[in-house]
N, C-alpha and C positions, 0 to 999 in steps of 0.2 A: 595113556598119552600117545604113545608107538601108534597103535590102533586106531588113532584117531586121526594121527596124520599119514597114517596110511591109506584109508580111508578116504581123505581128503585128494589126498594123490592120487587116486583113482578118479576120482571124480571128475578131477580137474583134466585128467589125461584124456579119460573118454570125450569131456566138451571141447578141446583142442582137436581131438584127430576126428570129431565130425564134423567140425566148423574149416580142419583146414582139407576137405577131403572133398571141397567141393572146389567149380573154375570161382577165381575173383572178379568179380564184374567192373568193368573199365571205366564206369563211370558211377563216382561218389555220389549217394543221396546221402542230405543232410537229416538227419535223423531228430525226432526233437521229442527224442524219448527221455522221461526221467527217471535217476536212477536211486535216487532219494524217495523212498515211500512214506517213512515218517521218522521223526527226531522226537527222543524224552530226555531232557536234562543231558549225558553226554554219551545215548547210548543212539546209534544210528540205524533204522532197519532201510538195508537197500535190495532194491532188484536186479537182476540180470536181462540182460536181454541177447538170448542165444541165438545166433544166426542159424537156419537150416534145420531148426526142431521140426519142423512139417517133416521134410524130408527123411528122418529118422526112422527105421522099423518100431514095427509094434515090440521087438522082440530088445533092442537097442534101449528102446522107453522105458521098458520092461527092466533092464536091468540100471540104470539110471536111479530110477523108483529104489529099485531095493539097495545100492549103493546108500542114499538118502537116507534110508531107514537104519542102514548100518550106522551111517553115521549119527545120527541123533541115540545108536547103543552108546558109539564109543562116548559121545559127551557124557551121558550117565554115566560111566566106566570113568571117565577120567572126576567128576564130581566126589565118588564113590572113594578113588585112590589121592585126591590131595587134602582130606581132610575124616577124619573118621566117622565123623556125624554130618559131613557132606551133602550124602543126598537128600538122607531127613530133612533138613536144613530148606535146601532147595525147593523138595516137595512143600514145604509149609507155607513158604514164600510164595511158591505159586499158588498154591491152595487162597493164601489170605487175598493175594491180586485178582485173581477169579472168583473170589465170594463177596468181594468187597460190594456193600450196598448203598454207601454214604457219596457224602459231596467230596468230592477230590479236591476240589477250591479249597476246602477248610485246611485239611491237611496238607495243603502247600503251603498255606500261611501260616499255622503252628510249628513246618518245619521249618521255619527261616527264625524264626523264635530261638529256637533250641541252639 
């Protein structure tokens, strides 16, 4: 859990001091980006949109990237420590959503049943 939001805090600190490490430009573009990618029932996946990634090192990207990867340990790591059968758990779950081969329709109507 520590790990994870330490992690997170890094992350977040590096896209602050490359976004505020540039001049601001004087004149606002409306932007008509969206930041919602997709909705399932009440789980939300959204995007960012980081100002000045062009302008970043190869070396800067580089470590960004392997932040990222930290961070998807610590989620395992914290999986692992709030429950004992956790990850298994997890793993299975993902396993059954990536193997699934049937109509998903049907199973949204058997689960309003239940």
């Amino acid at each position: 859990m520590k790990l994870t939001k330490l992690v997170s805090l890094v992350l977040m600190s590096i896209m602050i001091i490359a976004t505020s490490c540039s001049k601001k430009e004087e004149t606002k573009k409306e932007d008509k980006f969206t930041y919602l990618a997709e909705k399932f029932a009440d789980v939300k996946i959204i995007k960012y949109q980081i100002p000045q990634w062009d302008k970043l090192t190869l070396k800067q990207k580089e470590l960004v990237y392997y932040l990222t990867q930290a961070a998807y340990c610590g989620r395992e790591i914290t999986y692992q420590q709030n429950y004992r059968y956790g990850l298994e758990i997890k793993r299975a779950l993902e396993h059954i959503y990536t193997s699934f081969k049937g109509d998903i329709r049907k199973i949204g109507k058997i689960s309003r049943l239940l």
